[in-house]
N, CA, C and O atoms as CSV, one atom per row, in Angstrom:
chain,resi,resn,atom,element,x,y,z
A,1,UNK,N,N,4.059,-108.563,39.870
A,1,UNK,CA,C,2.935,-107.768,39.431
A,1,UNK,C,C,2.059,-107.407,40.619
A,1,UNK,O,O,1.795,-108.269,41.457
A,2,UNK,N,N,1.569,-106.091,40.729
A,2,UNK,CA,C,1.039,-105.563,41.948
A,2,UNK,C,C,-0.903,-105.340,40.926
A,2,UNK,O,O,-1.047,-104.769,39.845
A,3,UNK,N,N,-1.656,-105.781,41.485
A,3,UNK,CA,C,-3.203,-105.482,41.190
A,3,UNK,C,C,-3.940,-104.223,42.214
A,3,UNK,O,O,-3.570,-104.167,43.387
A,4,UNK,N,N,-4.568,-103.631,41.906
A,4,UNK,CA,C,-4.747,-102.445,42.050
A,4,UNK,C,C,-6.278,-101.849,41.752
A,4,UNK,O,O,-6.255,-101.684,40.532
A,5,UNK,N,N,-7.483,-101.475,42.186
A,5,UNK,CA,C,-9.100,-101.135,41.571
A,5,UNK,C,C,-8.924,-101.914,40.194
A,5,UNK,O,O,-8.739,-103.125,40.081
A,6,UNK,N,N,-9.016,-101.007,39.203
A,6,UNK,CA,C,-8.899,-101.625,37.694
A,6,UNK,C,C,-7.561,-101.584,36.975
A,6,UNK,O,O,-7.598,-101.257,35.789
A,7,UNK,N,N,-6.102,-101.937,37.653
A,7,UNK,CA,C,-5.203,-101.516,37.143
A,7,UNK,C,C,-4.127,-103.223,37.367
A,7,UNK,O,O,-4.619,-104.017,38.169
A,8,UNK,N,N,-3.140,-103.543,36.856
A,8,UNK,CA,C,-2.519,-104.226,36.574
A,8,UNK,C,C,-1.246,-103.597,36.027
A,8,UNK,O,O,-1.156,-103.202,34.864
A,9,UNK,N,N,0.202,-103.489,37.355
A,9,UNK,CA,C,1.167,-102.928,37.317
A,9,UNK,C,C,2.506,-104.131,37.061
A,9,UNK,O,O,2.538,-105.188,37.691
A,10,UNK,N,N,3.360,-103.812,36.224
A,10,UNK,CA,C,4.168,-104.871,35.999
A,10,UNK,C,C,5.715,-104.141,36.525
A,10,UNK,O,O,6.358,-103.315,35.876
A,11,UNK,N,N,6.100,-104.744,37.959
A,11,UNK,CA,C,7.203,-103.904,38.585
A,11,UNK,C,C,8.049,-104.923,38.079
A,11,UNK,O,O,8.262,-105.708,39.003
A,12,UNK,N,N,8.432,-105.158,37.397
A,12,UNK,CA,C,9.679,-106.005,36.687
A,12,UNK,C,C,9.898,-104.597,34.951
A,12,UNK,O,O,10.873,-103.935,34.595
A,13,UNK,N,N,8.578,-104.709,34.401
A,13,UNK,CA,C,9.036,-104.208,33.083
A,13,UNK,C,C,8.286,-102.470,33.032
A,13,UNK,O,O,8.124,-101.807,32.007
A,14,UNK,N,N,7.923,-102.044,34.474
A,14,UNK,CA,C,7.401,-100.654,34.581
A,14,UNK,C,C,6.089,-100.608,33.598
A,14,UNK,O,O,5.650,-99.474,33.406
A,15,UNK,N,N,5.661,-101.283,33.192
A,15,UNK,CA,C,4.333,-101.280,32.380
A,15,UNK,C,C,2.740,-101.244,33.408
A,15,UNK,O,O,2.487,-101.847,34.451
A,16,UNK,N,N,1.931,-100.333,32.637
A,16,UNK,CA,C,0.674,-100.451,33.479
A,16,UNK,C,C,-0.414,-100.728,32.980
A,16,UNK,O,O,-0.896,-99.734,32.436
A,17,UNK,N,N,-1.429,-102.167,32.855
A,17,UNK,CA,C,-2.428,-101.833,32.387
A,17,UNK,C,C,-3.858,-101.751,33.063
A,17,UNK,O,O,-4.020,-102.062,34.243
A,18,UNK,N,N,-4.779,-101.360,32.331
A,18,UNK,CA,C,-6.233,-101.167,32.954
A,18,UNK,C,C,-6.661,-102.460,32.112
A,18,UNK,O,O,-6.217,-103.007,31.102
A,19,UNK,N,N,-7.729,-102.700,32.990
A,19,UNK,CA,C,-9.050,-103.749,32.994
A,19,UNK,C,C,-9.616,-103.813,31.174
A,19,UNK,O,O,-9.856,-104.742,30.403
A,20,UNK,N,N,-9.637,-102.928,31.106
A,20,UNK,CA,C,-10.245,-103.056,29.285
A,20,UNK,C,C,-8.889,-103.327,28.386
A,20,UNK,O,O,-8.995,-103.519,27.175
A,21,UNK,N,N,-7.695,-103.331,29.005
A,21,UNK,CA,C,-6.946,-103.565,27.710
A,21,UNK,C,C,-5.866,-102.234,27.485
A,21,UNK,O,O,-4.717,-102.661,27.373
A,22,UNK,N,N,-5.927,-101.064,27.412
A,22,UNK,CA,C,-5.145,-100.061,27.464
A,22,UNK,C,C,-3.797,-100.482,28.284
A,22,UNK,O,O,-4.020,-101.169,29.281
A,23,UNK,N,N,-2.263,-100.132,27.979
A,23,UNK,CA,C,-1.346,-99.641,28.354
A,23,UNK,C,C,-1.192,-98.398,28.181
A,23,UNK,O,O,-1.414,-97.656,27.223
A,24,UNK,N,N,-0.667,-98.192,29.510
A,24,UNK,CA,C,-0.458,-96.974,29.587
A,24,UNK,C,C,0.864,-96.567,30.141
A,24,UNK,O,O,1.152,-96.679,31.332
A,25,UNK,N,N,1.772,-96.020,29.086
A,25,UNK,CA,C,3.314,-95.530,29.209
A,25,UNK,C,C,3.842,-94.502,30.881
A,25,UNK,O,O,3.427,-93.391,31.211
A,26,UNK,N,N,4.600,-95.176,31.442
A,26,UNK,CA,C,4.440,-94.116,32.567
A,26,UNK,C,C,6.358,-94.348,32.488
A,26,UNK,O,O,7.107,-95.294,32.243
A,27,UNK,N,N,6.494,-93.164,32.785
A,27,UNK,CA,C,7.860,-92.191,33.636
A,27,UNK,C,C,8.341,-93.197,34.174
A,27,UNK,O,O,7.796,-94.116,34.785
A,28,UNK,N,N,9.559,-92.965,33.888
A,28,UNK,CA,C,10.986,-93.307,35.481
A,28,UNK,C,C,9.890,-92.646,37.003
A,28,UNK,O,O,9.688,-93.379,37.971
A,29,UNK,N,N,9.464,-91.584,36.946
A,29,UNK,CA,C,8.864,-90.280,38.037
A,29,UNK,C,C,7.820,-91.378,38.240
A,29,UNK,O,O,7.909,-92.255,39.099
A,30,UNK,N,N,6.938,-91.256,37.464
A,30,UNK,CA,C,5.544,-91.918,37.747
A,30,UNK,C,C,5.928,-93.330,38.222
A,30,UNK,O,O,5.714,-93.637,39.395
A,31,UNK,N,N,6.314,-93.933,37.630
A,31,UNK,CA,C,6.240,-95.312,38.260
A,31,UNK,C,C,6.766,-95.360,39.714
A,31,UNK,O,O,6.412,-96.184,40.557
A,32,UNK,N,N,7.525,-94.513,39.863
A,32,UNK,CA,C,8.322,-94.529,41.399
A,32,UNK,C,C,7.345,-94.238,42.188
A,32,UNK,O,O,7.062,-94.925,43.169
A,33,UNK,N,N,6.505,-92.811,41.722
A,33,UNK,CA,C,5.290,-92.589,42.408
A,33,UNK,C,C,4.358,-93.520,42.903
A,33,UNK,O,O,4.339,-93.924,44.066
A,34,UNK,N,N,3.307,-93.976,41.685
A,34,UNK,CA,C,2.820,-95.015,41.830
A,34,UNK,C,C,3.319,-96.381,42.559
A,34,UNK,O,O,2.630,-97.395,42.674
A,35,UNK,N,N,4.336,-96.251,42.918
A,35,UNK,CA,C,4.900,-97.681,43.267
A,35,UNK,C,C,4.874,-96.961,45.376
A,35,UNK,O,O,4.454,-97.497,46.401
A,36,UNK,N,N,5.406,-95.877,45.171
A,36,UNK,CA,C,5.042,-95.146,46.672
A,36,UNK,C,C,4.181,-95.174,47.031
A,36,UNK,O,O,4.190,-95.614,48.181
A,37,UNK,N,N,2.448,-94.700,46.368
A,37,UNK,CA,C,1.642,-94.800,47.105
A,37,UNK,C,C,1.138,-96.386,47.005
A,37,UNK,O,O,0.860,-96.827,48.120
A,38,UNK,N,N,1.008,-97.076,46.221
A,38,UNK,CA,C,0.682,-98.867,46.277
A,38,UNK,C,C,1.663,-99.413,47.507
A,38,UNK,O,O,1.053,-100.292,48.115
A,39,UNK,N,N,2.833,-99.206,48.009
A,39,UNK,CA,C,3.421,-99.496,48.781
A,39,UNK,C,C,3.382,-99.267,50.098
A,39,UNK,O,O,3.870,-100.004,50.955
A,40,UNK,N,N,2.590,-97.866,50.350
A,40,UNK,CA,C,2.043,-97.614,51.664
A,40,UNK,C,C,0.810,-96.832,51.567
A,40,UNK,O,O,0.675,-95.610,51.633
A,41,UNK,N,N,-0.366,-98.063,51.342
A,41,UNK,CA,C,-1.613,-97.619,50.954
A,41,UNK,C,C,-2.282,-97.480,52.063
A,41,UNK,O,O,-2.039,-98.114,53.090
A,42,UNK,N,N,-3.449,-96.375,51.890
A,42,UNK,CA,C,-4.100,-95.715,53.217
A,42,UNK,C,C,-3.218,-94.275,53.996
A,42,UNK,O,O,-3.681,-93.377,54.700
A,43,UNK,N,N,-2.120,-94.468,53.632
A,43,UNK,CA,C,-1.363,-93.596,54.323
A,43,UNK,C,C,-1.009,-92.317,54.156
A,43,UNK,O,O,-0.517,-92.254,53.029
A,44,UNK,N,N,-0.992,-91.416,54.589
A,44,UNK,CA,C,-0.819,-89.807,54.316
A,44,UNK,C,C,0.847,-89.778,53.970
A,44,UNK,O,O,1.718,-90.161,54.752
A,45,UNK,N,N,1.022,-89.361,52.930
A,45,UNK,CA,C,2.205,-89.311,52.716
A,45,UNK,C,C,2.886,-87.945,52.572
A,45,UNK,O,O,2.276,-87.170,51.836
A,46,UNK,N,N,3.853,-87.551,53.038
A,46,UNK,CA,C,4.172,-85.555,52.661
A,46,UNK,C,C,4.642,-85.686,51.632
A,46,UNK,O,O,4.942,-86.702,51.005
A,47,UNK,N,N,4.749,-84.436,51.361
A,47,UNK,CA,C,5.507,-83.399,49.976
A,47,UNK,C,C,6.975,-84.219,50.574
A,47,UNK,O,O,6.829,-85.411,50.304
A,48,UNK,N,N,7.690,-84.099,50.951
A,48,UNK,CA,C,8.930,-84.395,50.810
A,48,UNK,C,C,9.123,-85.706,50.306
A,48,UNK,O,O,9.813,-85.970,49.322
A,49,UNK,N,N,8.472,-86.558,51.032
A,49,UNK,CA,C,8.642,-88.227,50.597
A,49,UNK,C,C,8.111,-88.311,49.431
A,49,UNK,O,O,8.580,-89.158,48.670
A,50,UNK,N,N,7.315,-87.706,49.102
A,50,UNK,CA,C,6.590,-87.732,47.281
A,50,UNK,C,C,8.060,-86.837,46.564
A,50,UNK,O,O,8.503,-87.129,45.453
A,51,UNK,N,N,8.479,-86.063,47.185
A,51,UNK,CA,C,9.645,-85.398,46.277
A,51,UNK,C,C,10.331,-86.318,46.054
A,51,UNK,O,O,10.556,-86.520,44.861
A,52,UNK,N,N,10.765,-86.973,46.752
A,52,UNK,CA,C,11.890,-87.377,47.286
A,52,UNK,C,C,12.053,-88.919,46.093
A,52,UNK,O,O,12.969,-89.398,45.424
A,53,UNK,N,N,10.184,-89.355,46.414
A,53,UNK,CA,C,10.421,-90.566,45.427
A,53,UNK,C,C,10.239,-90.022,44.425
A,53,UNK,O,O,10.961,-90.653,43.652
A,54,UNK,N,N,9.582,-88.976,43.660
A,54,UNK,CA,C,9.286,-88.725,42.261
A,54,UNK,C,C,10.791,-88.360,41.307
A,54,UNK,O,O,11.312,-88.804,40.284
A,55,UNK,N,N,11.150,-87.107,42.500
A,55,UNK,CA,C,12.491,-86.480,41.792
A,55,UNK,C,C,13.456,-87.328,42.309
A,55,UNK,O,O,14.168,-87.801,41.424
A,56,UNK,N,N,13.717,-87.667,43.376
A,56,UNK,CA,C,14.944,-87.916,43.838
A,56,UNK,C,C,16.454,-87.138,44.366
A,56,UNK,O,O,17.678,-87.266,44.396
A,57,UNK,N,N,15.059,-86.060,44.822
A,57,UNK,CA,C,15.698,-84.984,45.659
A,57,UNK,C,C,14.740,-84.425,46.163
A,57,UNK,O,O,13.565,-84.435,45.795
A,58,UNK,N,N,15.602,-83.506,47.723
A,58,UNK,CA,C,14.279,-82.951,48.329
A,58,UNK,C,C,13.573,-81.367,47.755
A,58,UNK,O,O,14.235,-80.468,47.236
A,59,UNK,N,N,12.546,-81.347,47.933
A,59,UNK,CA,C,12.044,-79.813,47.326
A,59,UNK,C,C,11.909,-78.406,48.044
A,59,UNK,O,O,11.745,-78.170,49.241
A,60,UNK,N,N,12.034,-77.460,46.869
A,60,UNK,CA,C,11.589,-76.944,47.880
A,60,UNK,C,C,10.565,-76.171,48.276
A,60,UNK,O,O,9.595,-76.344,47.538
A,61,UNK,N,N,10.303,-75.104,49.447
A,61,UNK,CA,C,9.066,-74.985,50.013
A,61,UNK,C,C,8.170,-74.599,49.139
A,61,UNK,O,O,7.057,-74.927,49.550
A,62,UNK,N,N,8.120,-74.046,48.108
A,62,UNK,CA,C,7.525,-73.449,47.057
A,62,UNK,C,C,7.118,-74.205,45.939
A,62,UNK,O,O,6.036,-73.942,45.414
A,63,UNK,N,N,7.803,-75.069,45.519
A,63,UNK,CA,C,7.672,-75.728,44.639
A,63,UNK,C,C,6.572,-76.545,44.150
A,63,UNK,O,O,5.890,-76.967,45.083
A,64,UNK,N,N,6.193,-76.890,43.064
A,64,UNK,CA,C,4.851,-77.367,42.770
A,64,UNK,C,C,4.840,-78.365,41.625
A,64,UNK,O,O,4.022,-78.810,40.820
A,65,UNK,N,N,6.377,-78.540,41.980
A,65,UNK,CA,C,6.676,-80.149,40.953
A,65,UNK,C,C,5.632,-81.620,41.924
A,65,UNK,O,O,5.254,-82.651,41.367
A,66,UNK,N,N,5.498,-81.430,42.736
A,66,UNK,CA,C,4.705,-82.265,43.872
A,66,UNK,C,C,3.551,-82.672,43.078
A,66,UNK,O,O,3.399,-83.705,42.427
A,67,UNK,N,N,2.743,-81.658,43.247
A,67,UNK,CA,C,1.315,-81.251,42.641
A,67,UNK,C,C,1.242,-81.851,41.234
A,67,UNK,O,O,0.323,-82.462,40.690
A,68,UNK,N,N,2.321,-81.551,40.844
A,68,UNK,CA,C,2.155,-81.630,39.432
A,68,UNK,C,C,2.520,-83.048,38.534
A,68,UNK,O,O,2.221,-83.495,37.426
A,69,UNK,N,N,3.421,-83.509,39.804
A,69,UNK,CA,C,3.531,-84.887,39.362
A,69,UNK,C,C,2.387,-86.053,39.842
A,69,UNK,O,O,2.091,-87.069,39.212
A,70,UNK,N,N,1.919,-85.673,40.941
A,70,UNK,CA,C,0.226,-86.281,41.299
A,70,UNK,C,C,-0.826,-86.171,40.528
A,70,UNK,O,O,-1.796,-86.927,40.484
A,71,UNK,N,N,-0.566,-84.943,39.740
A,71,UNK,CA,C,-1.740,-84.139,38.994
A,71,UNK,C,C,-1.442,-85.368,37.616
A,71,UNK,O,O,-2.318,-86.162,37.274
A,72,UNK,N,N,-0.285,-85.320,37.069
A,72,UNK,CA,C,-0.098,-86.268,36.257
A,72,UNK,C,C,-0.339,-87.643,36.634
A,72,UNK,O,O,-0.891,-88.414,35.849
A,73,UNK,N,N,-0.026,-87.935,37.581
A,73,UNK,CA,C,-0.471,-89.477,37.881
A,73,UNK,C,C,-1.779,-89.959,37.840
A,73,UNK,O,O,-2.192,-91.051,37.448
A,74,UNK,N,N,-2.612,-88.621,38.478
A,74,UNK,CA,C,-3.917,-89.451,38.424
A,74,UNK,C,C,-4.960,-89.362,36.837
A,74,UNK,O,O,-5.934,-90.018,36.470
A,75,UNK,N,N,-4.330,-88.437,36.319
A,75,UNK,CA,C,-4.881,-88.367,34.339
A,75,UNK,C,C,-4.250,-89.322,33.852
A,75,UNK,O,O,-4.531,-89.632,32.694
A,76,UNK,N,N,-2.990,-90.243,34.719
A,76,UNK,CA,C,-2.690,-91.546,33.668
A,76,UNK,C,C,-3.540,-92.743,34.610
A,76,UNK,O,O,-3.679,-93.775,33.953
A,77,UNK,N,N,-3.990,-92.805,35.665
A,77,UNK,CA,C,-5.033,-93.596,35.978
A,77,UNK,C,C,-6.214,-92.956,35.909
A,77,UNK,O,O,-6.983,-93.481,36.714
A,78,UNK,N,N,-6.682,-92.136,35.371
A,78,UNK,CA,C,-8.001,-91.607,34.850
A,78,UNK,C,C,-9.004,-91.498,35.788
A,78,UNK,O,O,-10.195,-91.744,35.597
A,79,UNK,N,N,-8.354,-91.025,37.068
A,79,UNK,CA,C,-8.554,-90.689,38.686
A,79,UNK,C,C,-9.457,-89.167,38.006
A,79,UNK,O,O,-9.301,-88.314,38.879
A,80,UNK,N,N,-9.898,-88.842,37.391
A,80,UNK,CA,C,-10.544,-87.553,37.422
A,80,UNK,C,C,-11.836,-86.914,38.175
A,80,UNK,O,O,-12.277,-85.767,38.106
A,81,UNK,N,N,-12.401,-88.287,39.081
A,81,UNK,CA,C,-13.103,-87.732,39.668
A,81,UNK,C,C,-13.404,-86.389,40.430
A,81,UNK,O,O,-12.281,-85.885,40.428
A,82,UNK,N,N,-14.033,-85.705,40.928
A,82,UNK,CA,C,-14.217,-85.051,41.924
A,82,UNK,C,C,-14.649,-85.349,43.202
A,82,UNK,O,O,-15.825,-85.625,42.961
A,83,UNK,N,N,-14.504,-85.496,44.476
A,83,UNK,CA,C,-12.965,-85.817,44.473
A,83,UNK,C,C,-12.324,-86.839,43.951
A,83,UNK,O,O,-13.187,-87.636,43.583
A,84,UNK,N,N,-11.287,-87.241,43.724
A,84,UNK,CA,C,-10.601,-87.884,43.359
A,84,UNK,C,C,-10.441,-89.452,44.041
A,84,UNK,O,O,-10.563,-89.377,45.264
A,85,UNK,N,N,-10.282,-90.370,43.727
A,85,UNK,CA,C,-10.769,-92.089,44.621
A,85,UNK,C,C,-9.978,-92.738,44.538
A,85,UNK,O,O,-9.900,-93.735,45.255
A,86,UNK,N,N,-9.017,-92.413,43.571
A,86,UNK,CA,C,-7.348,-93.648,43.859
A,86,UNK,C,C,-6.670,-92.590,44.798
A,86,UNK,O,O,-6.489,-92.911,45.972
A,87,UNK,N,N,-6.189,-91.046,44.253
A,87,UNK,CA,C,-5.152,-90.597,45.252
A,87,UNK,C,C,-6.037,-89.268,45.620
A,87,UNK,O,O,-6.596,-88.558,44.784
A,88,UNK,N,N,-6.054,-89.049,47.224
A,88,UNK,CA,C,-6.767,-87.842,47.741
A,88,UNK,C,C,-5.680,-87.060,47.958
A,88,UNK,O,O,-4.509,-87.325,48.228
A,89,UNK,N,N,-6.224,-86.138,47.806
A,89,UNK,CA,C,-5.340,-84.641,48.984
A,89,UNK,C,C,-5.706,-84.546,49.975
A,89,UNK,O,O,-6.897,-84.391,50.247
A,90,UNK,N,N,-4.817,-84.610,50.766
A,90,UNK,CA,C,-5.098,-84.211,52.456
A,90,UNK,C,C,-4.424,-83.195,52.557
A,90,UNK,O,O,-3.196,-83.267,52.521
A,91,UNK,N,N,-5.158,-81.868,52.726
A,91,UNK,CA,C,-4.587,-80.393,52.866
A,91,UNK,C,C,-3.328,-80.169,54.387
A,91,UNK,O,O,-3.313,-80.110,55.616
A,92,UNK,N,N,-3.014,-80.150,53.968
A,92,UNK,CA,C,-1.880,-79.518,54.983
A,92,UNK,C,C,-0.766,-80.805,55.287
A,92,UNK,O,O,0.249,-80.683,55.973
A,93,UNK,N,N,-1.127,-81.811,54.741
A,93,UNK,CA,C,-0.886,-83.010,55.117
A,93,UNK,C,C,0.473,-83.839,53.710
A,93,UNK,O,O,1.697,-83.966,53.727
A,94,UNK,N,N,-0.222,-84.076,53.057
A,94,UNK,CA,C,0.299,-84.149,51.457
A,94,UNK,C,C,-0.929,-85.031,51.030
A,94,UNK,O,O,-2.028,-84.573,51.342
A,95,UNK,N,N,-0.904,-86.152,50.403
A,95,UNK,CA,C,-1.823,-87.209,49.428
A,95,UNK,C,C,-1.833,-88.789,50.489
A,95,UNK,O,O,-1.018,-89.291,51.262
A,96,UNK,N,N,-2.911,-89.082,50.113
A,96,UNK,CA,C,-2.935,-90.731,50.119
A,96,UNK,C,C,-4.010,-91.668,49.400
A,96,UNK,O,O,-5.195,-91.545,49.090
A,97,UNK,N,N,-2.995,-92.706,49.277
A,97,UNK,CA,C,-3.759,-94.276,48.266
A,97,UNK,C,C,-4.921,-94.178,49.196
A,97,UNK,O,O,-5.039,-94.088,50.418
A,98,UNK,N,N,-5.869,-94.237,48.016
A,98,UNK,CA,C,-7.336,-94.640,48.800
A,98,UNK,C,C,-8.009,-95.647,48.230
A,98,UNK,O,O,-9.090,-96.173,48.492
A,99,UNK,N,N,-6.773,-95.928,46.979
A,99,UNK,CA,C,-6.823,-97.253,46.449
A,99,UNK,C,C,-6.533,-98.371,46.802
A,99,UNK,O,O,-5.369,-98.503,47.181
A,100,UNK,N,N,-7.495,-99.701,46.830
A,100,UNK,CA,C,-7.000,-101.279,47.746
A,100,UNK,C,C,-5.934,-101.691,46.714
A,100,UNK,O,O,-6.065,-101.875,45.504
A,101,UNK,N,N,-5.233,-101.753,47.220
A,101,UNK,CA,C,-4.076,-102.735,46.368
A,101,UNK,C,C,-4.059,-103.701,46.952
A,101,UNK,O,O,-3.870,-103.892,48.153
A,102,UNK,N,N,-4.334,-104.651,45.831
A,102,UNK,CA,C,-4.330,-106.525,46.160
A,102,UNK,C,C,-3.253,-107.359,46.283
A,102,UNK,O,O,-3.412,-108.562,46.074
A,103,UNK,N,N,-1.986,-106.840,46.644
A,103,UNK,CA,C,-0.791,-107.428,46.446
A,103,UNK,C,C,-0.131,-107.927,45.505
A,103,UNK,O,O,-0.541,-107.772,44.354
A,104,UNK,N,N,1.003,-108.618,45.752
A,104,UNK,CA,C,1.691,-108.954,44.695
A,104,UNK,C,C,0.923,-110.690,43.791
A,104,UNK,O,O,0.659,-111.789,44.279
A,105,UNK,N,N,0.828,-110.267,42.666
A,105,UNK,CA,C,0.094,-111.038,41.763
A,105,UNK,C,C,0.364,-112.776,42.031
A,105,UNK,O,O,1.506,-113.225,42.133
A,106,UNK,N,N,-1.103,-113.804,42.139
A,106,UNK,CA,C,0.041,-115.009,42.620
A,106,UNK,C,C,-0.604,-115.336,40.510
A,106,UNK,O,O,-0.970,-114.538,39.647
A,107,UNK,N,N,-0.463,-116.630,40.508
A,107,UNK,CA,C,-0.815,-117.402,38.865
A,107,UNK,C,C,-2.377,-117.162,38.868
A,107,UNK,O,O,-2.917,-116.595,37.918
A,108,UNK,N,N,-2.911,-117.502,39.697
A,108,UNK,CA,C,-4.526,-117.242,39.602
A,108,UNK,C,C,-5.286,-116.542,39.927
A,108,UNK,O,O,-6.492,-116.789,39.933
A,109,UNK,N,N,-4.572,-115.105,40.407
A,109,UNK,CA,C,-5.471,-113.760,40.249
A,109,UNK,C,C,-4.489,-113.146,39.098
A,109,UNK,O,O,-4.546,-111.930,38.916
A,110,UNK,N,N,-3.618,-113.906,38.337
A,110,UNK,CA,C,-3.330,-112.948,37.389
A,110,UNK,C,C,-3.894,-113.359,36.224
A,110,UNK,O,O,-4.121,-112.574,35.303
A,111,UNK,N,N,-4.297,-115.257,36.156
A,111,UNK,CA,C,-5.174,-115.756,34.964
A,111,UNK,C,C,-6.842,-114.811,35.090
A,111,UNK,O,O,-7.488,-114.439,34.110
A,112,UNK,N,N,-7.185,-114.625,36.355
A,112,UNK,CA,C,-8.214,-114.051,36.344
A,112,UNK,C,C,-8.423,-112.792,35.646
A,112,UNK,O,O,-9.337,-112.574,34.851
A,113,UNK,N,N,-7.387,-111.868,36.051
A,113,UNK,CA,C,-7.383,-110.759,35.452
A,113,UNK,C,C,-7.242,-110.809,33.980
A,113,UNK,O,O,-7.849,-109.999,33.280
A,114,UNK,N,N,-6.508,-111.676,33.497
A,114,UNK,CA,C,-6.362,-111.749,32.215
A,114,UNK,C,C,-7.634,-112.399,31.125
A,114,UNK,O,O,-7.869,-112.033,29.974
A,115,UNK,N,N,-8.430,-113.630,32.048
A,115,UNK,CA,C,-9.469,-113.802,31.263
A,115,UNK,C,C,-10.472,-112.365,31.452
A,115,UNK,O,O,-10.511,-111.823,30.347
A,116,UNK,N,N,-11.233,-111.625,32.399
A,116,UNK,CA,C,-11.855,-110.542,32.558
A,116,UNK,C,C,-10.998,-109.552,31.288
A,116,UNK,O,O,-11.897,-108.945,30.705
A,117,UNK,N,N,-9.577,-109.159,30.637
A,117,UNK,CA,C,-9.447,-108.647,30.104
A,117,UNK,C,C,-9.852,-108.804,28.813
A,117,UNK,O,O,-10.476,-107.979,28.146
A,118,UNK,N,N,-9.347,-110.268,28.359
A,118,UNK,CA,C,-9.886,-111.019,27.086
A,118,UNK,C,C,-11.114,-110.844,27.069
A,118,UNK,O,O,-11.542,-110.487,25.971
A,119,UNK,N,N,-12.096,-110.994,28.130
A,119,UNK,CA,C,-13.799,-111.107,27.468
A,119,UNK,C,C,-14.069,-109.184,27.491
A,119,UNK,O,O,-14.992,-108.601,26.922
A,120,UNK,N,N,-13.218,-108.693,28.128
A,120,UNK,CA,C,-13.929,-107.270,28.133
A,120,UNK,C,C,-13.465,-106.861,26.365
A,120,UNK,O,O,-14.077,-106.234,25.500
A,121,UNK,N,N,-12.285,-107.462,26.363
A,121,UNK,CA,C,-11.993,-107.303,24.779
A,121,UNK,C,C,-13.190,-107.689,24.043
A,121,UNK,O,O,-13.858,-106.718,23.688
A,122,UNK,N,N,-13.554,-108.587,23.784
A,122,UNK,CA,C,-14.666,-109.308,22.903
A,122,UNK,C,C,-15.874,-109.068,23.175
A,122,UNK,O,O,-16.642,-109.779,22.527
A,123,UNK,N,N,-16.555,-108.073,24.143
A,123,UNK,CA,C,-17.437,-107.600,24.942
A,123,UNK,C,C,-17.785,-108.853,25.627
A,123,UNK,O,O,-18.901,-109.146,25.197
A,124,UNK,N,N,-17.479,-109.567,26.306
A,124,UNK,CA,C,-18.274,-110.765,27.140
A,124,UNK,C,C,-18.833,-110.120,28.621
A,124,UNK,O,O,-18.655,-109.014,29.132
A,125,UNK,N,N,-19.266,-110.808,28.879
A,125,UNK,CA,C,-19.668,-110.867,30.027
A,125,UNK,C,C,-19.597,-111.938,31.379
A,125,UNK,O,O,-20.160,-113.032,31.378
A,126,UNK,N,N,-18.920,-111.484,32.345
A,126,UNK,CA,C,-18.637,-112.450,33.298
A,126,UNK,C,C,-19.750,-112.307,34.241
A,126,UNK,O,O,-20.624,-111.460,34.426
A,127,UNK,N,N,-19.320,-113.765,34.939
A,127,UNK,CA,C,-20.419,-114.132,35.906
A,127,UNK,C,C,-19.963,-114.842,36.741
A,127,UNK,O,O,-19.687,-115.948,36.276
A,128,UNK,N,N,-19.728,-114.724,37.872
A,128,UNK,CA,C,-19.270,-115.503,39.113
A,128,UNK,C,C,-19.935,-116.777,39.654
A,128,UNK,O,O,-20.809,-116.469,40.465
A,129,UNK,N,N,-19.841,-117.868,39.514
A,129,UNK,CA,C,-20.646,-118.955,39.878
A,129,UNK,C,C,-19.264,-119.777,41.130
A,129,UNK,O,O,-18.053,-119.951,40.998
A,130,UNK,N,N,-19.979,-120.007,41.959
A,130,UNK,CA,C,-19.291,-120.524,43.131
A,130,UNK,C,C,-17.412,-120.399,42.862
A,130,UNK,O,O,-16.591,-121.308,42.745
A,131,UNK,N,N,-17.258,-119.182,42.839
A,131,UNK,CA,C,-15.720,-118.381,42.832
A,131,UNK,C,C,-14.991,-118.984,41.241
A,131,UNK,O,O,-13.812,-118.885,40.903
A,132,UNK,N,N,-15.707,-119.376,40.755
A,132,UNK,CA,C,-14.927,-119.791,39.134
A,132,UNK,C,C,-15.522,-118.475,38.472
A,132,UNK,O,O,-16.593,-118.048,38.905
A,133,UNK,N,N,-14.963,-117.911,37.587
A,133,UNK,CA,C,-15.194,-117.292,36.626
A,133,UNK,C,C,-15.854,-117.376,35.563
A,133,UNK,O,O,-15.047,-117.773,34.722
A,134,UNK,N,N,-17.246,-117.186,34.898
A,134,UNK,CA,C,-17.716,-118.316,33.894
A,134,UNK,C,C,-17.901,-117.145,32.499
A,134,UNK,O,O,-18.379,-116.066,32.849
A,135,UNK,N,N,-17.672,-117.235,31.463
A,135,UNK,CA,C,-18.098,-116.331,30.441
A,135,UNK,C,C,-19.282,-116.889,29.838
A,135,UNK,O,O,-19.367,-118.030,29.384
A,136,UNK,N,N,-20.595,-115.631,29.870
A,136,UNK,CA,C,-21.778,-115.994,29.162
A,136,UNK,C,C,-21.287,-115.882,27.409
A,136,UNK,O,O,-22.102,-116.139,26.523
């Protein structure tokens, strides 16, 4: 499991969830995506290597399956900002993670994540007291 801003990715069963509880169904395409930019985060990545992982072929110059599969990625992480704060465009360049990805999940940042999910379920409220997690 890869952790991610508010996201929780399960690279064993392709499942993705957010911080409140939502799954969210993603693509053979998308997940490859998503798994490209979490894998080389910070980094400018081109149109071809995004082709290349989305479709699994190269594109071509015209084409706007690129765009369009980014464009989809970031309405399933609900990236809608202006600009945008998980994946940017770099014009002339292609996209990059501007999202921290926290690595691969160990037992106790994934109990963490999971109690923060449970109390966001029940509306709780957390509170950090000397790095334990405490629910008011």
């Amino acid at each position: 499991m890869l952790l991610f801003d508010e996201w929780r990715l399960d690279t064993v069963s392709h499942r993705l969830f957010h911080l409140d509880g939502e799954e969210v169904l993603l693509s053979g395409a998308d997940f490859a995506l998503l798994k490209l930019f979490l894998d080389h985060p910070q980094q400018i990545l081109d149109r071809d290597a995004i082709g290349n992982a989305a479709r699994g072929r190269e594109m071509k110059p015209l084409e706007r399956v690129v765009d369009m599969a980014v464009s989809r990625l970031r309405q399933r992480l609900r990236d809608t900002d202006k600009p945008p704060r998980l994946i940017c465009t770099v014009r002339g360049s292609g996209y990059q993670s501007a999202g921290r990805r926290l690595g691969p999940v160990g037992y106790r940042r994934l109990r963490q994540f999971t109690q923060r999910l449970q109390l966001r379920r029940l509306g709780g409220v957390l509170v950090e007291i000397s790095g334990k997690l405490q629910a008011l």
